[in-house]
N, C-alpha and C positions, 0 to 999 in steps of 0.2 A: 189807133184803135184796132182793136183784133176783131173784133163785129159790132156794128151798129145794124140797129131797126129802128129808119125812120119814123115808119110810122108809129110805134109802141115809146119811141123818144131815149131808148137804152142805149145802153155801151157799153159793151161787156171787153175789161182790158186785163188779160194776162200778163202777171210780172214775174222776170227774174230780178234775179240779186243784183244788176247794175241798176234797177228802180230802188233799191237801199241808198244810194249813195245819195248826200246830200244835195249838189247839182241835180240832180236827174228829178231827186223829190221834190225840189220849187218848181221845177219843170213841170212836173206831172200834177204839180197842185193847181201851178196857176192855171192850166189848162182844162183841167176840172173845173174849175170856179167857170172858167169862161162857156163850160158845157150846158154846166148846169143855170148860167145865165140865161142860155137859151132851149132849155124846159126840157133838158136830155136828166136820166137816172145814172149813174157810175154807179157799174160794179167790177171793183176790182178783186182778182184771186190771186197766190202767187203759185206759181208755176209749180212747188211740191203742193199745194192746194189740190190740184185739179190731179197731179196725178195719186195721192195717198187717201182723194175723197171726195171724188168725182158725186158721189150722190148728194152731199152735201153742197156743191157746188152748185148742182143740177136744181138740186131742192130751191136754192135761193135763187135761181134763175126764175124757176118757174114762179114763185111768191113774188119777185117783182113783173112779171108778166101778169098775174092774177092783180097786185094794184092796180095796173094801169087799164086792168078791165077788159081783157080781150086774150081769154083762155078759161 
């Protein structure tokens, strides 16, 4: 994870292009499934994401913070 908030139950995980490769994506799936088993949101961006469109990144940050009710 690249940041979690407990309390808001998020996980905000930045990927590069070794999260492409098939290994790494059952990796990262099943790990999700287990997240979100226990009541976390995944938001994943990829790494040209955040740097070609940070407000857009930002925006949907902030719109999962505004669900979970506390912003």
């Amino acid at each position: 994870m690249d940041f979690v908030s407990f309390s808001l139950r998020i996980v905000i995980e930045l990927d590069g292009g070794q999260h492409a490769t098939f290994p790494q994506h059952q990796h990262d799936a099943a790990r999700d499934r287990w997240l979100e088993e226990q009541g976390f949101l995944i938001l994943r961006f990829w790494n040209t994401d955040v740097l070609l469109s940070m407000d857009g990144v930002l925006s949907r940050i902030l719109d999962a913070i505004r669900q979970r009710g506390s912003f």
